[in-house]
SEDORO-399812 format. One record per residue (C-alpha): residue number from 1; residue in one letter; x, y, z. Coordinates in nm, 2 decimals. Layout:
REM SEDORO-399812
REC  k  r  xx  yy  zz
REC  NUM  A  X  Y  Z .
...
This chain:
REM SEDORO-399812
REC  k  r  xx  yy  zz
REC  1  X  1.33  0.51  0.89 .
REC  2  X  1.43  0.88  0.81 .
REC  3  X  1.21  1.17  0.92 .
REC  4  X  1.04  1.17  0.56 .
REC  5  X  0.97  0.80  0.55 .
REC  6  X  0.81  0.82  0.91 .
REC  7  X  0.58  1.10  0.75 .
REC  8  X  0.49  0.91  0.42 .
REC  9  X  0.40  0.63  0.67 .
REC  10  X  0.20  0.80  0.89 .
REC  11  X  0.06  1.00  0.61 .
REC  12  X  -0.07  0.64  0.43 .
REC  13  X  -0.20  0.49  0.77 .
REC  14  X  -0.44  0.78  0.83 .
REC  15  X  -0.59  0.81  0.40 .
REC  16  X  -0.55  0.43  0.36 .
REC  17  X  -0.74  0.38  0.69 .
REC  18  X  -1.05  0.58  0.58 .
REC  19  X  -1.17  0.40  0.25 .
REC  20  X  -1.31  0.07  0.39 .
REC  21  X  -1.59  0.29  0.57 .
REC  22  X  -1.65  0.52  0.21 .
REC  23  X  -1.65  0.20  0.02 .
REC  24  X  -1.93  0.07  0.23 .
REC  25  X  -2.14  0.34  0.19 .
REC  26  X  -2.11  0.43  -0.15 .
REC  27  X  -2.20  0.01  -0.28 .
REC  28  X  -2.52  0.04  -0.08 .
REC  29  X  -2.65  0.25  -0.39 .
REC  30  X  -2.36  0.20  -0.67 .
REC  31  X  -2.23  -0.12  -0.82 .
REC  32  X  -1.85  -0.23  -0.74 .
REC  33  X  -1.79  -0.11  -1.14 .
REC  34  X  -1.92  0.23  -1.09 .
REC  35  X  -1.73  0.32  -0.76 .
REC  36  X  -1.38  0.21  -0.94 .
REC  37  X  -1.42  0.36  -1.22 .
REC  38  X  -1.51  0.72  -1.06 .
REC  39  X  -1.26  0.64  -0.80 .
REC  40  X  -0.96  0.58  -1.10 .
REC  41  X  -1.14  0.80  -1.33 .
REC  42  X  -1.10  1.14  -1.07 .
REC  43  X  -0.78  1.04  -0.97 .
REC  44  X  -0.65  0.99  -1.29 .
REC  45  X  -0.80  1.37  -1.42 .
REC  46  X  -0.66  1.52  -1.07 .
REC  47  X  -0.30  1.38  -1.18 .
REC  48  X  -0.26  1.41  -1.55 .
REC  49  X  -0.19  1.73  -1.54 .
REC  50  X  0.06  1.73  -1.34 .
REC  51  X  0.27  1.41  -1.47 .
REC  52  X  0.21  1.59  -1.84 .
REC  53  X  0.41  1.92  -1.68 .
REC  54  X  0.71  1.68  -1.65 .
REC  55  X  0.76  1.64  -1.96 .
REC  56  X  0.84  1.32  -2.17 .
REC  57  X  0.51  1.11  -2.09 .
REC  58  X  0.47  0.94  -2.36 .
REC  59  X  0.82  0.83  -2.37 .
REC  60  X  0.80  0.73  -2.05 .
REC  61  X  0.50  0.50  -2.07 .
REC  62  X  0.60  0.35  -2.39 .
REC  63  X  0.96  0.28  -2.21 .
REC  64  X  0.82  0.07  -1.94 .
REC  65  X  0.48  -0.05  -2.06 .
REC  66  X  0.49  -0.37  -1.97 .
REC  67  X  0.55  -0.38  -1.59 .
REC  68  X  0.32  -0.05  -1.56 .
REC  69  X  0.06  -0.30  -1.73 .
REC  70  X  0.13  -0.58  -1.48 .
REC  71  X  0.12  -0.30  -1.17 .
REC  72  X  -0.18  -0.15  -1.30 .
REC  73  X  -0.40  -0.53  -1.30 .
REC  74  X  -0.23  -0.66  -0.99 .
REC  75  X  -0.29  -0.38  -0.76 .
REC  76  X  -0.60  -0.12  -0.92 .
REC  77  X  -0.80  -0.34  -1.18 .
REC  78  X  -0.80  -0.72  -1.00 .
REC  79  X  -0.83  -0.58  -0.64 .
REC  80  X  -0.99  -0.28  -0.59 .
REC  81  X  -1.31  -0.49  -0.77 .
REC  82  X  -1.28  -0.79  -0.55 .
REC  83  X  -1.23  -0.59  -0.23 .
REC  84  X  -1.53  -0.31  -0.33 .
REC  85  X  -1.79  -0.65  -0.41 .
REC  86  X  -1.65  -0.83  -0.11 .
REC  87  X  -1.74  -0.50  0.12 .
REC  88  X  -2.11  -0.57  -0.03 .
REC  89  X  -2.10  -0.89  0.23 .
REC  90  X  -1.84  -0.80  0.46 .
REC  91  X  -1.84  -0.55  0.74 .
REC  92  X  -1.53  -0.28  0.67 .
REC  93  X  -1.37  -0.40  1.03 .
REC  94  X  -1.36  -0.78  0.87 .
REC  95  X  -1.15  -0.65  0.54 .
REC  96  X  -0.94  -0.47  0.72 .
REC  97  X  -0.82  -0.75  0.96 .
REC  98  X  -0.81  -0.95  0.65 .
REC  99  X  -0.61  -0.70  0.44 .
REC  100  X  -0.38  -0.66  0.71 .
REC  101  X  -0.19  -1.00  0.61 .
REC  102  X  -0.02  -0.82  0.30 .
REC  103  X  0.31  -0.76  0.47 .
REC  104  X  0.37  -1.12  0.56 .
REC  105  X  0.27  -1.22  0.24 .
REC  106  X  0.51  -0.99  0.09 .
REC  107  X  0.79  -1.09  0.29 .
REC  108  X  0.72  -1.44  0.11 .
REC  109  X  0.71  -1.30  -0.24 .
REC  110  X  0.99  -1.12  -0.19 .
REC  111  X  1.22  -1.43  -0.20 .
REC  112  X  1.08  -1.44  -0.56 .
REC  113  X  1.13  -1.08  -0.70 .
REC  114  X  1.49  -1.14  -0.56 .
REC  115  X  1.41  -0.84  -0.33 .
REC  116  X  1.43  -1.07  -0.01 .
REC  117  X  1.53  -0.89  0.26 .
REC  118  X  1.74  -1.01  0.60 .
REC  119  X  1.45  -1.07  0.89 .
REC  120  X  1.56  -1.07  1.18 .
REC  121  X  1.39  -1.13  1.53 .
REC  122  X  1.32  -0.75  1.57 .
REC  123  X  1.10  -0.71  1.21 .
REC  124  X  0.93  -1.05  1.27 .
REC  125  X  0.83  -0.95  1.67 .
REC  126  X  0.75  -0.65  1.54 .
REC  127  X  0.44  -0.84  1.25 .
REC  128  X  0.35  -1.09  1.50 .
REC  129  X  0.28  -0.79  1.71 .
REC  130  X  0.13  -0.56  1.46 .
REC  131  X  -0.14  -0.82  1.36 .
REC  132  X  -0.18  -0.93  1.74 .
REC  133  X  -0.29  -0.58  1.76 .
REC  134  X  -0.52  -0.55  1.43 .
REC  135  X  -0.68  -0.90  1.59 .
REC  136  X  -0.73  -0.77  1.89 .
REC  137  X  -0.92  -0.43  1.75 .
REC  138  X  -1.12  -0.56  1.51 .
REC  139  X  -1.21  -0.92  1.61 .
REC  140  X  -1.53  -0.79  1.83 .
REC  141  X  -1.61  -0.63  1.52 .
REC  142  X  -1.65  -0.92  1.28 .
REC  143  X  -1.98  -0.97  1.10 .
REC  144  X  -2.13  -1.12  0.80 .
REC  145  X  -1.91  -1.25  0.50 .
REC  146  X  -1.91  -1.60  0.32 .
REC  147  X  -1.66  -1.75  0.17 .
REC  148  X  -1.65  -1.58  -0.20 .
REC  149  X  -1.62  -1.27  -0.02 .
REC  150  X  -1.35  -1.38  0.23 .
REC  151  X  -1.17  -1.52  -0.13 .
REC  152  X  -1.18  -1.16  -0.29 .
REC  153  X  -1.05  -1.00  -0.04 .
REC  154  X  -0.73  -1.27  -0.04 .
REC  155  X  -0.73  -1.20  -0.38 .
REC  156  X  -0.70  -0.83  -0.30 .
REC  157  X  -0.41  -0.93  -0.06 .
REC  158  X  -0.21  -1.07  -0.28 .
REC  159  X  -0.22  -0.83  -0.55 .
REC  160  X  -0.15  -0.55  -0.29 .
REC  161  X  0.18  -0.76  -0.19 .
REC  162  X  0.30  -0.83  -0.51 .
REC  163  X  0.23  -0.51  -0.65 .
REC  164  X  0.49  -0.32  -0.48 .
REC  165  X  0.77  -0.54  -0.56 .
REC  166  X  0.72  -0.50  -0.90 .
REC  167  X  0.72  -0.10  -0.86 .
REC  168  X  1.06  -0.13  -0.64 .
REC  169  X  1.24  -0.36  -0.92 .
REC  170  X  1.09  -0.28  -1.25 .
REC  171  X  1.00  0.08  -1.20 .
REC  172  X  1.21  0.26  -0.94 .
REC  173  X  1.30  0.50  -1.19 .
REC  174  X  1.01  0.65  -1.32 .
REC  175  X  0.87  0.98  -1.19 .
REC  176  X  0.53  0.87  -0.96 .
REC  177  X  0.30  1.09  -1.15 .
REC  178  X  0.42  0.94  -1.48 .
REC  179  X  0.34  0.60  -1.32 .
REC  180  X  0.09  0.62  -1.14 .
REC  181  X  -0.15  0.89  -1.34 .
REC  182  X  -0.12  0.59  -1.67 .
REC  183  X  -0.23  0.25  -1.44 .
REC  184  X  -0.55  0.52  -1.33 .
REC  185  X  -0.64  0.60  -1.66 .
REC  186  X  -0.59  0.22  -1.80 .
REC  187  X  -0.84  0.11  -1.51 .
REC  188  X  -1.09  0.40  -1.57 .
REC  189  X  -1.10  0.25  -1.94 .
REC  190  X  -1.15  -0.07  -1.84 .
REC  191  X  -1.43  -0.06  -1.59 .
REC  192  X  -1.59  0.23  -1.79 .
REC  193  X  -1.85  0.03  -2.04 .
REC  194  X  -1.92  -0.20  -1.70 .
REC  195  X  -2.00  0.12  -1.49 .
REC  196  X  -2.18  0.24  -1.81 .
REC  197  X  -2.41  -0.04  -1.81 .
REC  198  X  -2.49  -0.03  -1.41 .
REC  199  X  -2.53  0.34  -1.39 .
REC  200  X  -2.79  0.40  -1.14 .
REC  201  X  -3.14  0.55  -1.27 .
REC  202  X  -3.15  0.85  -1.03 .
REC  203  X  -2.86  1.06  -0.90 .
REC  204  X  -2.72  0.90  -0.59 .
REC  205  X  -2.73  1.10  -0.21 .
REC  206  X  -2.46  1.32  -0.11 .
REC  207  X  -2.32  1.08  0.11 .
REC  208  X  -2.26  0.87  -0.15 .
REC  209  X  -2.13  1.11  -0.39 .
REC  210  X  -1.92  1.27  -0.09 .
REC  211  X  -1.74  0.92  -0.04 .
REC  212  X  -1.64  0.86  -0.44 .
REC  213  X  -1.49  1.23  -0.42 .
REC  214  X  -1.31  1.12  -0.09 .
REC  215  X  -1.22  0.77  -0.28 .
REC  216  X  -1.07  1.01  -0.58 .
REC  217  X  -0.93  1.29  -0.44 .
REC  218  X  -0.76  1.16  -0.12 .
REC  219  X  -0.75  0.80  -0.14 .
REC  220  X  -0.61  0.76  -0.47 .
REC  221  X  -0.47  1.10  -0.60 .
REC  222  X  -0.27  1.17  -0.34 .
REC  223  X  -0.28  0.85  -0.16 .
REC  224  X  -0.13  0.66  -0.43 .
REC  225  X  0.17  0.99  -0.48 .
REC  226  X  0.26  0.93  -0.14 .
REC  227  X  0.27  0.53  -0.15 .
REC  228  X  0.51  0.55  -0.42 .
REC  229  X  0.72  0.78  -0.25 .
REC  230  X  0.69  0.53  0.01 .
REC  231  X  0.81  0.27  -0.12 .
REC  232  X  1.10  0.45  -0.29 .
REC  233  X  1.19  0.54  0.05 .
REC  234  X  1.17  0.24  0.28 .
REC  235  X  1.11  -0.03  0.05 .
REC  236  X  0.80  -0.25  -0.07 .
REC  237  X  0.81  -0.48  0.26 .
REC  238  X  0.81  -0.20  0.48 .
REC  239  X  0.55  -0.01  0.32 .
REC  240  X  0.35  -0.25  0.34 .
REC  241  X  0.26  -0.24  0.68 .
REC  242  X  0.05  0.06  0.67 .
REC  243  X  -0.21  -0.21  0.64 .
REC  244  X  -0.17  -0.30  1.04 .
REC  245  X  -0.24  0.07  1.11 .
REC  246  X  -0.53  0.16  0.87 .
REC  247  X  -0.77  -0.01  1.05 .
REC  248  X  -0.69  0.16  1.39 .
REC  249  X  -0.73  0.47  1.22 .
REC  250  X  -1.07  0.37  1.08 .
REC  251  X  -1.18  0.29  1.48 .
REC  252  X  -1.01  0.62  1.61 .
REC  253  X  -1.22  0.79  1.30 .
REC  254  X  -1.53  0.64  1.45 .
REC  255  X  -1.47  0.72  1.80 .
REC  256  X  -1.37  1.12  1.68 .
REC  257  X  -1.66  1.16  1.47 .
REC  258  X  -1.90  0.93  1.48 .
REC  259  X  -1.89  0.92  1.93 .
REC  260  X  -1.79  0.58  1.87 .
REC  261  X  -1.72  0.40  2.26 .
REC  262  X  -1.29  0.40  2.28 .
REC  263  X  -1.28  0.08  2.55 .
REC  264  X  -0.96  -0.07  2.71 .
REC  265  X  -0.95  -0.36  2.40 .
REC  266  X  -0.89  -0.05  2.17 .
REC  267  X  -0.62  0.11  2.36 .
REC  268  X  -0.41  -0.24  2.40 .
REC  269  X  -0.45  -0.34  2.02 .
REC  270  X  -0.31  0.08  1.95 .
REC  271  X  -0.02  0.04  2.17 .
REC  272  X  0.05  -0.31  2.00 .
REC  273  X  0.01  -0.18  1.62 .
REC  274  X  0.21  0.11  1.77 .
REC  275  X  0.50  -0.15  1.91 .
REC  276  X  0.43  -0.38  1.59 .
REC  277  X  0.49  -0.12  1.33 .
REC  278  X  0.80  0.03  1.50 .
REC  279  X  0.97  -0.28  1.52 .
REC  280  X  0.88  -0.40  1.18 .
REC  281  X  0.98  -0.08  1.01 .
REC  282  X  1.27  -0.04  1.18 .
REC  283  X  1.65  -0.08  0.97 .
REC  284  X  1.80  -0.40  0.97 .
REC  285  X  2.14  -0.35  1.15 .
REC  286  X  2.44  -0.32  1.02 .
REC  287  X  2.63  -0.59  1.02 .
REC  288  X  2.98  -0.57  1.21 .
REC  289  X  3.27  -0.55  0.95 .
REC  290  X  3.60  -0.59  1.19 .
REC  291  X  3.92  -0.47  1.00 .
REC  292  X  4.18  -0.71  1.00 .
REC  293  X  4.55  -0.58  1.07 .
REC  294  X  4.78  -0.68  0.78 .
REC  295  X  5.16  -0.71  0.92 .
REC  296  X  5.39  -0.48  0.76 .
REC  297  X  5.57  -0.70  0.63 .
REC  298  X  5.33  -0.84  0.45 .
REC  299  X  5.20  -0.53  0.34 .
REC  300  X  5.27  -0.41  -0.06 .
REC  301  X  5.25  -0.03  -0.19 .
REC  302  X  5.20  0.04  -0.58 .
REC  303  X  5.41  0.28  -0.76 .
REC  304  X  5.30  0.51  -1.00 .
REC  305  X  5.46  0.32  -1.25 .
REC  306  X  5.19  0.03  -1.20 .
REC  307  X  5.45  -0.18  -1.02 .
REC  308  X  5.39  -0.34  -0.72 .
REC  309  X  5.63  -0.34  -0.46 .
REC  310  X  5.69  -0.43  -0.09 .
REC  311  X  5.81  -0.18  0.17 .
């Protein structure tokens, strides 16, 4: 990858590896509704301004309405409900090793958006590794969870695959802000009558209003900015595996601030997420065009009157 793509990946392993932990504390007092519609409903305010400065906003969403409708269910309003109730049962460490199967399962839908992409034995050491890793970090971890919690968070997985692959072939084009800033607002809409109706009587701690301002500002605003830069830039397959490294940086979050233990499990699964997510990002060579030498007297030169002659 290029210096900027590296950085967009880093950039989305570090604010994509932090909301499993705020989504578990703010659904201790607030129903899934309510956290996804603040979430989209911040996120959505922080950008509109911006995308509107751009100019052409309405054109643009009245354009390409239809696959911003289909990108906006399959990856804001299906998923970020199923994986928000599923975190009600499931410990944040058990979604994450779950979410992290969204780059294999792209690499299978891509054969279907016809953005397959030549996988060679480096890119598929390089996922067998990555989720090696995210198994061998989280796995002590795992707790709680039945299996209509387990199913939302597949259901998550998927639309987190697919989603992608219709923003790389439907809506390369289009300016992020002008896409992304419309698929916020539509989910804000939708879940807003449901978060009316489970409002909660009194206002809720700090902590939990300090995670759905986390959720907003940095994990959607400028989270989703960046993954759509990502994705511009390396591709929806590639992207994708930010998901191997998010939840090593939820354990290295919890070991910084929390005085979390760091033991010798953690620092094998980081240097195989490390190796993983090299290898699976890394280009697909080139392959080896050899030039093949044409005898001269074989050879034909055109005139400039269109003519073709031989020398």
């Amino acid at each position: 990858m290029t210096a900027r793509g590296w950085f967009l990946f880093s950039l989305m392993g570090v604010v994509w590896g932090v909301p499993y932990l705020m989504i578990k504390v703010a659904v201790d007092e607030l129903s899934p509704s309510m956290v996804v519609f603040a979430r989209c409903a911040l996120g959505a305010a922080l950008l509109l301004p911006f995308a509107l400065r751009q100019g052409g906003f309405a054109r643009t969403v009245r354009a390409h309405w239809k696959p911003m409708l289909a990108f906006a269910v399959i990856e804001i309003v299906g998923p970020w409900w199923t994986l928000t109730d599923a975190e009600r049962h499931l410990s944040s460490s058990t979604a994450g090793l779950l979410i992290a199967g969204v780059p294999i399962v792209a690499l299978v839908l891509a054969r279907f958006f016809g953005a397959g992409e030549r996988v060679g034995t480096r890119r598929i050491a390089g996922l067998a590794l990555g989720l090696g890793g995210v198994t061998v970090l989280t796995l002590p971890h795992l707790t709680g969870g039945d299996a209509l919690s387990m199913a939302e968070v597949l259901v998550t997985v998927v639309g987190y695959a697919t989603a992608p692959l219709i923003a790389a072939r439907y809506l390369k084009d289009v300016p992020t802000l002008q896409l992304i800033t419309p698929c916020l607002t539509l989910a804000a809409v939708v879940y807003a009558p449901a978060a009316f109706l489970t409002r909660p009587s009194t206002m809720p701690s700090g902590e939990v209003l300090a995670s759905l301002a986390g959720l907003g500002v940095v994990c959607t605003a400028i989270a989703f900015v960046a993954f759509l830069e990502l994705i511009k830039e390396v591709g929806p397959t590639r992207a994708g595996v930010i998901t191997y490294v998010n939840p090593a940086v939820a354990v290295a979050a919890g070991a910084l601030f929390l005085d979390e233990e760091l033991t010798l499990g953690i620092g094998v699964a980081f240097t195989l997420i490390l190796a993983g997510s090299v290898l699976a990002t890394a280009a697909t060579p080139k392959r080896d065009v050899r030039r093949v030498r044409v005898p001269w007297s074989t050879r034909q030169t055109s005139r400039a009157d269109g003519r073709v002659e031989s020398p």
